[in-house]
GULUM-840429 format. One record per residue (C-alpha): z, y, x. Coordinates in steps of 0.02 Angstrom, whole numbers, plus 50000, padded with zeros to 5 digits. Example, Ala and Ser with C-alpha at 12.3 -4.5 7.8 and 13.67 -1.06 7.14 Angstrom:
+-------+-------+-------+
!    c3 !    c2 !    c1 !
+-------+-------+-------+
! 50390 ! 49775 ! 50615 !
! 50357 ! 49947 ! 50684 !
+-------+-------+-------+
***
This chain:
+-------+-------+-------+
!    c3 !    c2 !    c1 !
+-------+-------+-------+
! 50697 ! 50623 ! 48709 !
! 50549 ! 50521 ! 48812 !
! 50581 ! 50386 ! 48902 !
! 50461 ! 50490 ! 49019 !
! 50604 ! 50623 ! 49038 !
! 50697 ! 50491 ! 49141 !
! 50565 ! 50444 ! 49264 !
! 50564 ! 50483 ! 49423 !
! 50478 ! 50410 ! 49599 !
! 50582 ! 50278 ! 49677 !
! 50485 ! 50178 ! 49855 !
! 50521 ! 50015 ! 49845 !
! 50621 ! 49981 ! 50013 !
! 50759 ! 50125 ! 49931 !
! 50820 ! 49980 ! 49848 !
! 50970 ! 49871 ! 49933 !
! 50924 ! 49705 ! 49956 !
! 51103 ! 49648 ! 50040 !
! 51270 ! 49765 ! 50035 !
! 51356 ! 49880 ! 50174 !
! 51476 ! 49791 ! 50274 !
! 51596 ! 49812 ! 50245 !
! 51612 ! 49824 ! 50076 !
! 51696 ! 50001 ! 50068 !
! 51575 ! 50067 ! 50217 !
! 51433 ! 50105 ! 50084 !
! 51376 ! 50281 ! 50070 !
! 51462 ! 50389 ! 49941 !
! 51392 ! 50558 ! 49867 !
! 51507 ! 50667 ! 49779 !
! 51426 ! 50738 ! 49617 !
! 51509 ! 50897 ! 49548 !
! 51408 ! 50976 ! 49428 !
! 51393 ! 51155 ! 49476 !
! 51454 ! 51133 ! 49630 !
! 51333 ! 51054 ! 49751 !
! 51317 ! 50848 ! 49824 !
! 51442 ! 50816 ! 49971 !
! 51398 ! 50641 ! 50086 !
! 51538 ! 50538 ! 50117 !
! 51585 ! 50363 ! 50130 !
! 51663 ! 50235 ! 49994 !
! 51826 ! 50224 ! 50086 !
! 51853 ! 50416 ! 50083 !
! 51871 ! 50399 ! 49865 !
! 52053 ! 50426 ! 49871 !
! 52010 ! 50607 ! 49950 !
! 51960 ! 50652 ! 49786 !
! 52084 ! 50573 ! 49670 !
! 52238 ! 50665 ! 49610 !
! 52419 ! 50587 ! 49610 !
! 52431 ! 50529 ! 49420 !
! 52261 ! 50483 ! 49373 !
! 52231 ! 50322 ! 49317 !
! 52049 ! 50205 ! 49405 !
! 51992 ! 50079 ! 49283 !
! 51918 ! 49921 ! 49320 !
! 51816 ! 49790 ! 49227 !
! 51878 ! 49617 ! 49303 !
! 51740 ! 49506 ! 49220 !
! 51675 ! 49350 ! 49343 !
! 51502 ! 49342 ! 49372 !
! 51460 ! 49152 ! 49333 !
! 51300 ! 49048 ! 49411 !
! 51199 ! 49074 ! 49257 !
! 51029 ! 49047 ! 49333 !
! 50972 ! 48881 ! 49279 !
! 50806 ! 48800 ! 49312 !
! 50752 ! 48637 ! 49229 !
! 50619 ! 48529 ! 49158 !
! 50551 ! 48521 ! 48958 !
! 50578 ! 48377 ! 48912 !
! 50461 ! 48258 ! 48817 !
! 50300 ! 48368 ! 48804 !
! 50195 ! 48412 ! 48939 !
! 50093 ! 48537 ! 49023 !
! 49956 ! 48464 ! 48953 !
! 49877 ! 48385 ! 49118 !
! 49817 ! 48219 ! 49165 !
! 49954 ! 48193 ! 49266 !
! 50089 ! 48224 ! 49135 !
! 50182 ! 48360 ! 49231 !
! 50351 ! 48415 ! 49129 !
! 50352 ! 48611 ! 49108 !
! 50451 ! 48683 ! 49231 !
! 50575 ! 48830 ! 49144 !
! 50710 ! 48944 ! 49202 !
! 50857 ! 48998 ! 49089 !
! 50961 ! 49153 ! 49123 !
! 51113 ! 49142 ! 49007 !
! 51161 ! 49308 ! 48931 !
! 51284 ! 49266 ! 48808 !
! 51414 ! 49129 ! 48745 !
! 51414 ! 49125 ! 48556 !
! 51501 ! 48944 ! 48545 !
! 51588 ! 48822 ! 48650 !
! 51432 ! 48713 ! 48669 !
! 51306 ! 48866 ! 48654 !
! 51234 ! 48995 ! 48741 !
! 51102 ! 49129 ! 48695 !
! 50984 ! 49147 ! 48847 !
! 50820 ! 49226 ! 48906 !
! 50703 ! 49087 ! 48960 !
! 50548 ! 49093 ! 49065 !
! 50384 ! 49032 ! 49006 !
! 50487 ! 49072 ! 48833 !
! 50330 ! 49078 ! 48744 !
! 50299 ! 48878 ! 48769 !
! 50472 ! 48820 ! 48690 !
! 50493 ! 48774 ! 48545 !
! 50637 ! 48740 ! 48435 !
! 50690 ! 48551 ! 48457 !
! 50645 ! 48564 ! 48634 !
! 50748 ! 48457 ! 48749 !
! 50786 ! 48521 ! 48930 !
! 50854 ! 48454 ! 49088 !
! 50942 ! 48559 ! 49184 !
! 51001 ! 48475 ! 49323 !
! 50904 ! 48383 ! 49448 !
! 50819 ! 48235 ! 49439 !
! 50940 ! 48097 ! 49498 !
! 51100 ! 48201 ! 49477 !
! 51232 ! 48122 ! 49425 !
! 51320 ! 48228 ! 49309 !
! 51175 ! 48272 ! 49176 !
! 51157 ! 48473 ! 49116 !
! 51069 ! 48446 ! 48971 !
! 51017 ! 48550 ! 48806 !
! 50924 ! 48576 ! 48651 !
! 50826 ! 48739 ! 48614 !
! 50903 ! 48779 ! 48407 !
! 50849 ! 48948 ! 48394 !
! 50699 ! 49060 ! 48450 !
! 50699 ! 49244 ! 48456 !
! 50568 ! 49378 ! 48545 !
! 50559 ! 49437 ! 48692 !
! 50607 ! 49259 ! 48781 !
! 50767 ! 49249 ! 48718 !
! 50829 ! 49065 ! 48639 !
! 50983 ! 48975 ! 48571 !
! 51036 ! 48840 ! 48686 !
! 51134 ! 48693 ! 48612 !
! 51207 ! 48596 ! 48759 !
! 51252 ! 48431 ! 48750 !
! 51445 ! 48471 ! 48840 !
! 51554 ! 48594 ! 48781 !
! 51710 ! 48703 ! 48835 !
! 51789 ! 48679 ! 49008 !
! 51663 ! 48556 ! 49047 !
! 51508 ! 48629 ! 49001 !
! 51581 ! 48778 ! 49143 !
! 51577 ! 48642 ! 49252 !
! 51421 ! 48594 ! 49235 !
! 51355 ! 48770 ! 49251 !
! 51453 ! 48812 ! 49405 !
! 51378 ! 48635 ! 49471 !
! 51195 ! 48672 ! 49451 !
! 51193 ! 48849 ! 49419 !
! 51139 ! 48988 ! 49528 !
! 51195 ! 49148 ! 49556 !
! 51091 ! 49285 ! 49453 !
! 51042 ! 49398 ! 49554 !
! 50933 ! 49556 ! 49479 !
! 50782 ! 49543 ! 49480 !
! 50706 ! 49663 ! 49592 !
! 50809 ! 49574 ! 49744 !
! 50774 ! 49404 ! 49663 !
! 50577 ! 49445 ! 49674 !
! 50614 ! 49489 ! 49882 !
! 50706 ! 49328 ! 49934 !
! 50817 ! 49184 ! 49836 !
! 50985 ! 49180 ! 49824 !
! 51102 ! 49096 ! 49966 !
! 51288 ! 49042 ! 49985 !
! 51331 ! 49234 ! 50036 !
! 51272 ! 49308 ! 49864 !
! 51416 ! 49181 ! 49798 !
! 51536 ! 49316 ! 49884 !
! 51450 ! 49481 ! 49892 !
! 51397 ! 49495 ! 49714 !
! 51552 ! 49459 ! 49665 !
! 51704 ! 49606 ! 49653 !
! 51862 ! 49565 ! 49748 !
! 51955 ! 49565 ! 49596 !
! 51868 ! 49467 ! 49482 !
! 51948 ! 49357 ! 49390 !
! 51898 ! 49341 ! 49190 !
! 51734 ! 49205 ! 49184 !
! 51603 ! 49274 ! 49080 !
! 51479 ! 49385 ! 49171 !
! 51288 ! 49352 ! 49209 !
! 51279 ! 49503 ! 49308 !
! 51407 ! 49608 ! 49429 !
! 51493 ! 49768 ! 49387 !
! 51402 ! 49843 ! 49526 !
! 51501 ! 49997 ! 49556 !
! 51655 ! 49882 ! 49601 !
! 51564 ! 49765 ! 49750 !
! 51649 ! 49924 ! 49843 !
! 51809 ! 49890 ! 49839 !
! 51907 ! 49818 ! 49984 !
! 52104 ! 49741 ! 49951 !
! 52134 ! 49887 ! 50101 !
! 52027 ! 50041 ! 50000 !
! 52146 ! 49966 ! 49843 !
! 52309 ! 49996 ! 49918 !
! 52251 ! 50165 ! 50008 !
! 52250 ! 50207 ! 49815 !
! 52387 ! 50136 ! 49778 !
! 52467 ! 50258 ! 49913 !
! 52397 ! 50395 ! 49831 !
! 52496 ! 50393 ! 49671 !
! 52312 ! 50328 ! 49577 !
! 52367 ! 50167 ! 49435 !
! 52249 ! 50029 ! 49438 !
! 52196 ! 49958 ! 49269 !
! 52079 ! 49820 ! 49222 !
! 51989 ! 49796 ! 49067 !
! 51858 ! 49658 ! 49032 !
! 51662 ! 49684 ! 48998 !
! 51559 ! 49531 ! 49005 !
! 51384 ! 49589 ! 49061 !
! 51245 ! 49522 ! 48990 !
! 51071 ! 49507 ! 49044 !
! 51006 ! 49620 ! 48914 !
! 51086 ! 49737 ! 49059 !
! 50906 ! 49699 ! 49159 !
! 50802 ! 49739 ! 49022 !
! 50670 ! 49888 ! 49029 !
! 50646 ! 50024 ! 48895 !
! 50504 ! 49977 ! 48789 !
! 50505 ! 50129 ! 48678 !
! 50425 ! 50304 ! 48723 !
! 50548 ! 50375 ! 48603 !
! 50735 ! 50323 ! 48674 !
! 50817 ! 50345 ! 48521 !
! 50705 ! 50189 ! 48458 !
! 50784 ! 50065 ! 48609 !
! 50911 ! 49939 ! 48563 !
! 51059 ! 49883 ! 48669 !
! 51106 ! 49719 ! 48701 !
! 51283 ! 49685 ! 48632 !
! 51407 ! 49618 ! 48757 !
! 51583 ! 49574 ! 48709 !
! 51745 ! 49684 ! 48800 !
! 51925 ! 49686 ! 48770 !
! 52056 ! 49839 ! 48801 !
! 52216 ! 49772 ! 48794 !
! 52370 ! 49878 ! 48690 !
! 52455 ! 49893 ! 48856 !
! 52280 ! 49962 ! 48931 !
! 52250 ! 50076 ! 48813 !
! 52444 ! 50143 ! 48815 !
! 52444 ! 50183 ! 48975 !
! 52273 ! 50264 ! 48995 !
! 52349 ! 50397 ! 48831 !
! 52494 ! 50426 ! 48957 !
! 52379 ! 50477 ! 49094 !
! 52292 ! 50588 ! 48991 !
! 52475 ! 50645 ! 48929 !
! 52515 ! 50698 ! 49072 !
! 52371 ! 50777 ! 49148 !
! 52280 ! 50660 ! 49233 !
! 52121 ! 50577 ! 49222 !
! 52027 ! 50425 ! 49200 !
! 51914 ! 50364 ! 49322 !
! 51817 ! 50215 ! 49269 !
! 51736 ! 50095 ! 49391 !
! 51548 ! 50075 ! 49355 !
! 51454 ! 50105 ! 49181 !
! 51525 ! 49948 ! 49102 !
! 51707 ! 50013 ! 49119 !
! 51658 ! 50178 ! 49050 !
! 51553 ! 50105 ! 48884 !
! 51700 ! 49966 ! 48853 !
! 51823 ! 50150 ! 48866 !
! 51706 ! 50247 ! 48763 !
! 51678 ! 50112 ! 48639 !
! 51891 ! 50093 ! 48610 !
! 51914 ! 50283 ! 48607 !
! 51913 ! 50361 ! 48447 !
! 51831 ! 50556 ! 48409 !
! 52008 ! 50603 ! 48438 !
! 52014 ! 50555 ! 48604 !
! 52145 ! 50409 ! 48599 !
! 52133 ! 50251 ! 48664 !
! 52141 ! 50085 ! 48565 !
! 52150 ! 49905 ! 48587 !
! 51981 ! 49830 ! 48564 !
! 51909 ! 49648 ! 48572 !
! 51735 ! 49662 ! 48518 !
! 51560 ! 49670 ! 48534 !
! 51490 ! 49848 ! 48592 !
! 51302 ! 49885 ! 48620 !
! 51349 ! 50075 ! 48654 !
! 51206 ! 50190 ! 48702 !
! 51256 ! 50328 ! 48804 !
! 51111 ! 50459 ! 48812 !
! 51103 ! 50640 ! 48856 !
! 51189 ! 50738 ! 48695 !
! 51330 ! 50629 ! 48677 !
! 51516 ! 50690 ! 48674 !
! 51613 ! 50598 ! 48804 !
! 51796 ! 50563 ! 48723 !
! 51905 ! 50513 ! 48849 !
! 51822 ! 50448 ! 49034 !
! 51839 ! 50609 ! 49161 !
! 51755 ! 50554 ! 49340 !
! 51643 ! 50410 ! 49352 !
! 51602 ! 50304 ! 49487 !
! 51440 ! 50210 ! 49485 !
! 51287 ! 50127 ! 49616 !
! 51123 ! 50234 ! 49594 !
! 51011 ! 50174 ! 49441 !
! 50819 ! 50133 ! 49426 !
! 50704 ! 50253 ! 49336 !
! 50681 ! 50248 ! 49142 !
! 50844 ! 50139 ! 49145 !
! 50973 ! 50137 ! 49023 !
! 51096 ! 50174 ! 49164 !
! 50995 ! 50334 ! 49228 !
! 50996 ! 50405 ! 49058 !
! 51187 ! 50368 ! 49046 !
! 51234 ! 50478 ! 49195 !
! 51114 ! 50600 ! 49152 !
! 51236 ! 50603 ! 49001 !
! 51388 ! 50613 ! 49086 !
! 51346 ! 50733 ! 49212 !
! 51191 ! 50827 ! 49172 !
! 51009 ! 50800 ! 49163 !
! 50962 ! 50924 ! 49297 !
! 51127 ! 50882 ! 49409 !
! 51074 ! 50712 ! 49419 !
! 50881 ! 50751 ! 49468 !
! 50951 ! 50861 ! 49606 !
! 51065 ! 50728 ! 49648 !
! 50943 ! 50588 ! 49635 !
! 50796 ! 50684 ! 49745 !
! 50945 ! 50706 ! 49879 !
! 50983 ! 50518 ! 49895 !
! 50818 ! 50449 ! 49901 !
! 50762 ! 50579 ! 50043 !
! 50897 ! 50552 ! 50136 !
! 50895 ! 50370 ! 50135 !
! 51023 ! 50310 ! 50010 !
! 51018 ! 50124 ! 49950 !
! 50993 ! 50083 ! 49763 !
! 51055 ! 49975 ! 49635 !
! 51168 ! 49839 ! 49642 !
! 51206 ! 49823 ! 49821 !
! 51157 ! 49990 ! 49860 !
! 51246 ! 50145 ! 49884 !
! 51417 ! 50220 ! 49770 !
! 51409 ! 50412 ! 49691 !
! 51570 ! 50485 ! 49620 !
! 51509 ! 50595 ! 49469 !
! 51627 ! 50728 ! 49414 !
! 51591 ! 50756 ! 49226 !
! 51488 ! 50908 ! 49140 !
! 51594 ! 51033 ! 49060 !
! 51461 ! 51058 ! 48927 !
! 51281 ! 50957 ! 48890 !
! 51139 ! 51023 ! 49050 !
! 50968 ! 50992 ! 49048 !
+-------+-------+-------+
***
């Protein structure tokens, strides 16, 4: 496959630049493959959920892991002895003290560097060392705190990452500190949202509840590898980003005993559904898992145990894009794709919600 098989023309104000309020007010089209697109709302979901199945969650926290900051010791090179200025987006914690992170001019550090993250005059000091150097911008940050107070120090003078196609439009405020943030949140860890959840509403929660739908939670920490574009014409030749999940033994029980019984699983946004994927085995069960996954879902593969999925609408040649194509057909999702951008759908992360009912067999 091309990367150019996932392309498609996207104008630039389609995409969301704040979310519906409220929350569970967003649009919501209803993707059955072979069946046709219906336009509803988010809060009509339990319309289309059965008594017995099961709605999975990923409850990761998005932290403030924006961080801008000066090199310290060497300069720009200028008479006047200007520090470089440099912005850090944390992707992923690899030890208590260190962080791996993609860092912007990344060409101009070094290893050794020293960099001061908080401001000048601060008080409490957010400083670290750059130990490792990898491409594309990415580095290994060595901070000088570690553990529970290094999170301190992040959630002092770190901001909130927004993507960034809304970051490029306007900076980030005190209400992004709510609204890109799900209402259940609650495992630290995430440099970017679980879109598909920013939908929920405590009130849309217990109208599914009502229903007879369980809730489960699982945990994905999204990295920023998530923002990443294809590179390769050839899609096979991309490389995923690994992110660490965990699927507890009680999770994964009672997701078998859904599917025991008849009903299905419903995950909550791609990260849900790759964390599920990654802890099912090819016979279909459920397992516990606590472990890397850098999954790539792409049209062809076998889905082994997620039934209806429930997901924001994706850029073009994304990663994403190519995963629902997967899940519910190439030529579905096309159809379904030229519908919402001509009639005015929002994309991406606080866009618009789509309910995709999954392909019986692979569609092109």
């Amino acid at each position: 496959m091309r990367l150019s098989d996932f392309d498609f023309h996207l104008p630039d104000d389609s995409i969301a630049l704040r979310p519906a309020e409220p929350r569970d007010s967003a649009r919501f089209l209803v993707v059955r493959p072979g069946q046709g697109l219906e336009d509803r709302i988010v809060r009509d979901l339990p319309d289309f959920l059965r008594p017995g199945d099961a709605l999975v969650f990923n409850d990761t926290r998005v932290i403030p892991a924006r961080l801008s900051g000066l090199r310290e010791g060497r300069t720009t090179g200028g008479a006047d002895g200007t520090p470089v200025a440099v912005e850090a987006t944390l992707h992923r914690r690899i030890a208590p003290d260190r962080w791996s992170a993609f860092m912007r001019p990344g060409k101009r550090l070094k290893a050794g560097d020293r960099v001061a993250f908080a401001a000048e005059g601060a008080e409490e000091r957010l400083d670290a060392t750059v130990v490792e150097k990898h491409e594309g911008g990415e580095v290994v940050l060595a901070f000088d705190l570690s553990g529970p107070e290094l999170d301190v120090g992040i959630a002092r003078h770190g901001m909130m990452p927004l993507p960034p196609y809304i970051a490029a439009k306007r900076a980030e405020d005190d209400r992004d500190r709510a609204d890109y943030q799900t209402v259940y949140a609650r495992e630290d860890g995430s440099v970017a949202a679980p879109t598909a959840g920013l939908h929920f509403t405590p009130q849309l929660l217990e109208a599914l509840k009502a229903k007879g739908v369980s809730l489960h939670f699982v945990t994905l920490h999204v990295g920023a590898g998530t923002f990443l574009p294809v590179k390769t014409d050839e899609v096979s030749e991309h490389k995923m980003h690994a992110e660490f999940g965990e699927v507890t033994a009680q999770t994964a029980d009672a997701l078998n005993a859904v599917h025991a019984a008849g009903g299905r699983i419903v995950c909550v946004g791609t990260t849900s559904l790759r964390l599920i994927e990654s802890a099912t085995g090819e016979d279909g069960v459920v397992r516990p898992f606590a472990d890397e996954t850098a999954i790539f879902i792409t049209p062809g593969y076998r889905f082994r145990a997620v039934d209806v999925l429930m997901t924001n609408f994706h850029l073009p040649k994304s990663t994403l894009f190519m995963l629902v194509s997967a899940f519910a057909g190439r030529k579905t999702m096309r159809e379904a794709y030229e519908h919402a951008i001509s009639t005015g759908y929002r994309f991406y992360s606080y866009g618009d919600g789509s309910l995709l009912f999954r392909a019986e067999t692979e569609t092109v």
